[in-house]
C-alpha beads as a LAMMPS data file, in Angstrom:
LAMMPS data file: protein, C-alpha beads

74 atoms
73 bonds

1 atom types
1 bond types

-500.0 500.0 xlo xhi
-500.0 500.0 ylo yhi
-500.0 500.0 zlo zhi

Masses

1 110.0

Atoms # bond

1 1 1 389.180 371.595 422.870
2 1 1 392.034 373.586 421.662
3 1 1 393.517 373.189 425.164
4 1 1 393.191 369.503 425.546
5 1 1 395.373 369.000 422.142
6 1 1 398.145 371.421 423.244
7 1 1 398.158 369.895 426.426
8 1 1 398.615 366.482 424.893
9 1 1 401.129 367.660 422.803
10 1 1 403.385 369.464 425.179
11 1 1 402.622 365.938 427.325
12 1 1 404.050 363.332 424.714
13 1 1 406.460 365.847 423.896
14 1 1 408.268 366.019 427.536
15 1 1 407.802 362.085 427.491
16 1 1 404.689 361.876 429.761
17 1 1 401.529 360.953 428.421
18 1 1 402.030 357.318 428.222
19 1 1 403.178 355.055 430.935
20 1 1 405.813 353.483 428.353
21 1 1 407.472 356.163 425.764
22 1 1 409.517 353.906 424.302
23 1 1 406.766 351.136 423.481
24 1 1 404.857 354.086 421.674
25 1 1 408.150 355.088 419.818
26 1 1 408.840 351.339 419.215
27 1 1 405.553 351.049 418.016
28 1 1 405.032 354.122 415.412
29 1 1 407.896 352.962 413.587
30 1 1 406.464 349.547 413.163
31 1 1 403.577 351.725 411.512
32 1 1 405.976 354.326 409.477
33 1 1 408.018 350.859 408.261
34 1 1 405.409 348.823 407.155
35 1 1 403.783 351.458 405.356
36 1 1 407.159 352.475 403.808
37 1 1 407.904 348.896 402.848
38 1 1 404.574 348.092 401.548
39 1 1 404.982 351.409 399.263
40 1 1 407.776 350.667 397.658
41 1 1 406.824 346.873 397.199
42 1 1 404.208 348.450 395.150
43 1 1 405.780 350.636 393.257
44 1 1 408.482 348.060 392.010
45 1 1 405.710 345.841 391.336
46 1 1 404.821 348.756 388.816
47 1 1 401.836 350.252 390.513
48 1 1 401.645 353.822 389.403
49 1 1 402.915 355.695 392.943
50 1 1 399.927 357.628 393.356
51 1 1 397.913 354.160 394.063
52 1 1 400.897 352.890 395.872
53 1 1 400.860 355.757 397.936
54 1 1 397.287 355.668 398.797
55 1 1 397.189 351.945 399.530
56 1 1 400.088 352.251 401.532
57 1 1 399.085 354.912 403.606
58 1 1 395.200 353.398 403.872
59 1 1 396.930 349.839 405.526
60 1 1 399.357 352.013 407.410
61 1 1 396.506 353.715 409.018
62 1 1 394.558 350.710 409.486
63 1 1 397.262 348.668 411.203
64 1 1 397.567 352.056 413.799
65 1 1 394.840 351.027 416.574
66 1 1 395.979 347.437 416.140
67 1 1 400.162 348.301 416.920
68 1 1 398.571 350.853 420.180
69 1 1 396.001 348.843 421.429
70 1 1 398.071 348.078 424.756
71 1 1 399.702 351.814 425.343
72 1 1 398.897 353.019 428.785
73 1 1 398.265 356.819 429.654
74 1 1 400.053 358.140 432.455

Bonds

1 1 1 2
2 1 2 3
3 1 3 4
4 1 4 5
5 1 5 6
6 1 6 7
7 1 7 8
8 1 8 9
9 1 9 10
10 1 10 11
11 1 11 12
12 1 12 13
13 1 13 14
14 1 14 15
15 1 15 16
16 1 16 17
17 1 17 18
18 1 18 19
19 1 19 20
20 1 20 21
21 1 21 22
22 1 22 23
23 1 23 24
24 1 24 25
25 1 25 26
26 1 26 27
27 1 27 28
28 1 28 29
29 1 29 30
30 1 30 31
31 1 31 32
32 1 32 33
33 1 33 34
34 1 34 35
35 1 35 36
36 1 36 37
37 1 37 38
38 1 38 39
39 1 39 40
40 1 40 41
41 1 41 42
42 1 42 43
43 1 43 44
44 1 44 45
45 1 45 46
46 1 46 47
47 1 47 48
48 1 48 49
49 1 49 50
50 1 50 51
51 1 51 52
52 1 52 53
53 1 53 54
54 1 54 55
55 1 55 56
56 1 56 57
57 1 57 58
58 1 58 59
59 1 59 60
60 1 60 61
61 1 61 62
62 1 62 63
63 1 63 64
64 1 64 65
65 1 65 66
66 1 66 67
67 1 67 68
68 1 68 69
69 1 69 70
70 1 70 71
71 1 71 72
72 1 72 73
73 1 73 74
């Protein structure tokens, strides 16, 4: 198992485990930005950051298989 995941790695690393790199770049900062702009909306709304934090990070995960859905493996 240890293999598979350092073979992945080294793969998206070099630029070739998906068909499209720069849809899966394009894509994970859609994630890292929504999540970042949903944190501090929160936390100028006045939620404490811990919650915002947590909330952020719980819809930026959940939004993850929606945004890579349509990646292709090489």
């Amino acid at each position: 198992m240890w293999e598979m995941a350092k073979t992945s790695i080294i793969l998206f690393l070099k630029g070739k485990l998906f068909a499209d790199p720069v849809k899966v770049y394009r894509q994970t900062a859609i994630g890292a930005l929504t999540t970042a702009a949903l944190l501090v909306i929160l936390a100028k709304l006045g939620v404490p950051v811990v919650a915002a934090a947590a909330v952020a990070g719980l819809v930026g995960g959940a939004i993850q298989p929606y945004l890579f859905k349509d990646l292709r493996y090489r």
